[in-house]
N, C-alpha and C positions, 0 to 999 in steps of 0.2 A: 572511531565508531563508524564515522562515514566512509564505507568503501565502496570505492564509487560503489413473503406472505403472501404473499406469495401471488402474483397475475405477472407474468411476463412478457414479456415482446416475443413475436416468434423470429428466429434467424432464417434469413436466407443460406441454405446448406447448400446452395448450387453458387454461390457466391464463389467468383475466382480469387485465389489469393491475391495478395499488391506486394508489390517490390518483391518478388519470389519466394515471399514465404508458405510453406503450405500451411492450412491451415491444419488444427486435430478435426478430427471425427464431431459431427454433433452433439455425441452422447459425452464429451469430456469437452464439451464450451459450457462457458455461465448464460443464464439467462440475461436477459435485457428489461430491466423496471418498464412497465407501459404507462405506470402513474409515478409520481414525485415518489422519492424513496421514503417509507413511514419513520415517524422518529420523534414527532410531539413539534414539528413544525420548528424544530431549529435548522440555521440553514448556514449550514459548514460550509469554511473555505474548501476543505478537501477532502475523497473521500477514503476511507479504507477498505479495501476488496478483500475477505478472506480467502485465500484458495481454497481452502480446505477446513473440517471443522478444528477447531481445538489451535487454532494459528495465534491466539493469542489476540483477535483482532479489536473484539470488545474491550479487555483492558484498556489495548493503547487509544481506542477512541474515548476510554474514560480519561484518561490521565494526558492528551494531549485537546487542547478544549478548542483548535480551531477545526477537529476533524471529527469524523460522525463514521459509523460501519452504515457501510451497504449492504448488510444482510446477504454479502455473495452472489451479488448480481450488479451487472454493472449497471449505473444510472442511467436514466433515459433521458436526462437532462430536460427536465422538465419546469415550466415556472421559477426561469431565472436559478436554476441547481447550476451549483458548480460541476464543468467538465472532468475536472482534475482527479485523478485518483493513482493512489499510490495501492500496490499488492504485498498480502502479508504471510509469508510461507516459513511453515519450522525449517529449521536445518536438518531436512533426513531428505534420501532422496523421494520417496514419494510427493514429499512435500512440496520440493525443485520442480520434480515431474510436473504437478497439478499445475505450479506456477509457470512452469514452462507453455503446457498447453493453452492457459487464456492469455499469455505475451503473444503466442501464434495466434489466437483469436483477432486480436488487437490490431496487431500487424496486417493482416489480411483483412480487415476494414469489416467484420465482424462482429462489433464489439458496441456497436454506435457511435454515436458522439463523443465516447470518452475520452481523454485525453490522458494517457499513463506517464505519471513524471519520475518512477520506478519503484525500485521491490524494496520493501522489511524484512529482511532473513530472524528470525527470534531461534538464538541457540535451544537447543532440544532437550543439551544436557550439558554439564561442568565439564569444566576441564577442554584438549586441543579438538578443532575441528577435525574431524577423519579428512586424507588428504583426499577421498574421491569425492567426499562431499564437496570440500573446497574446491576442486576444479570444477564441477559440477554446477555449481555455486556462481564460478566465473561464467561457464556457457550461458546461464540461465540470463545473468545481467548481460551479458552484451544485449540480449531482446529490451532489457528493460532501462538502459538508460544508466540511471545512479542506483546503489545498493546500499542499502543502510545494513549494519548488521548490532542487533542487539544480543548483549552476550548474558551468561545465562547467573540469575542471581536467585539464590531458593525463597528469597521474600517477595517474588512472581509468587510463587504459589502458596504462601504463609499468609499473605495480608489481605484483607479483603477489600475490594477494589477501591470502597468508598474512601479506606486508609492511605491509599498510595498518592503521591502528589498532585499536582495537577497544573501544569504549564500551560501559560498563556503567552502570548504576546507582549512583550513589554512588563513584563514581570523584571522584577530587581533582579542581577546576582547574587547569590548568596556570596557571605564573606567569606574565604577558606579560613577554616579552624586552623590550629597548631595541633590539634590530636586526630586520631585518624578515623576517616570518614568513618561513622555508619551505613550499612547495606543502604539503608532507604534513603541517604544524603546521595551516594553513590548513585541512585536511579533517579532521582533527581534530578544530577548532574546529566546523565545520558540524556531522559527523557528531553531535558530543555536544550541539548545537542541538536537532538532528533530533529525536536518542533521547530526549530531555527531554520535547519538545514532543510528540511521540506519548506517551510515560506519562501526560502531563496531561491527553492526550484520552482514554487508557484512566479514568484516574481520572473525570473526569468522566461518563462514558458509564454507571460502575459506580455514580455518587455519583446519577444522574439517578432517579426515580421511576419505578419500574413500576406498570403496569394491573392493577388488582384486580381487574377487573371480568371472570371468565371468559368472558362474550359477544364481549369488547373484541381475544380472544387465538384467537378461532377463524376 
């Protein structure tokens, strides 16, 4: 599974890139929250960026309960918000595209305070990934660190949200049966992959060493 409302902040479009990334065009960056992202005042570990619409992104903030969607805009990190945010793009290439352009956002220090600990690829359709998409796919992650790829199951779109599980932290494993999984034991399984393997990257990200050095942070 693991491979590797709207008021915004305005960007600085005269902003140079960092580390030689260029960045895209203004008109293909996300905006930047000016206030705490809305959401009924719960205050996720981490967030989920949709690139684009239809990514999938609200599900998996339902079905994974330590992350919340950012509405497509990156956080402003606001009143102790988490920096962390992971990006969530179908497997087509426009999808890569979108997601491509706000990893260049990011990169070129565009983005604010967020901190990207990597992308969600969500299969588009059944069956093999086309090979351009896959390599495509590859280029996009080198920007983003780790890839998760969720593969495509038709009870995404049969069940309705409130039906589908919902992983937390510290939830039991289930037992494996002796008969063979149903779809929704199956997503289950992934979804509580998923939610692990992002904590781990949150953990890590938090475990990592910051710059002392006040020249190093301007």
């Amino acid at each position: 599974m693991k491979e590797h409302r709207p008021s915004a902040r305005s960007i600085d479009s005269g902003a140079a890139g960092a580390a030689g990334v260029v960045p895209p065009p203004e008109s293909r960056r996300a905006p930047i929250w000016d206030r705490p992202v809305p959401g009924g005042g719960r205050a996720p570990l981490v967030w989920l960026l949709g690139v684009h619409g239809g990514a999938g992104t609200t599900t998996l903030a339902h079905v994974l309960a330590p992350a919340a969607d950012s509405y497509r805009r990156w956080p402003g990190v606001f009143d102790r918000e988490s920096p962390f945010v992971v990006l969530v793009a179908r497997e087509t290439i426009p999808g890569l595209t979108r997601a491509h352009d706000l990893l260049r956002q990011h990169h070129a220090g565009l983005a604010g305070p967020s901190e990207v600990l990597g992308l969600i690829t969500v299969a588009a359709r059944p069956g093999r990934i086309p090979a351009e998409i896959r390599r495509y796919r590859d280029v996009v992650g080198s920007l983003a660190g780790q890839v998760w790829q969720l593969p495509w199951h038709e009870e995404w779109t049969l069940v309705e949200a409130e039906k589908l599980p919902v992983w937390s932290p510290g939830d039991p494993v289930p037992q494996q049966r002796k008969r063979k999984s149903d779809p929704l034991e199956e997503i289950t399984t992934e979804v509580r992959e998923l939610g692990s393997s992002i904590l781990a990257a949150v953990q890590d990200a938090m475990d990592a060493p910051r710059s002392t050095d006040p020249e190093a942070d301007e």
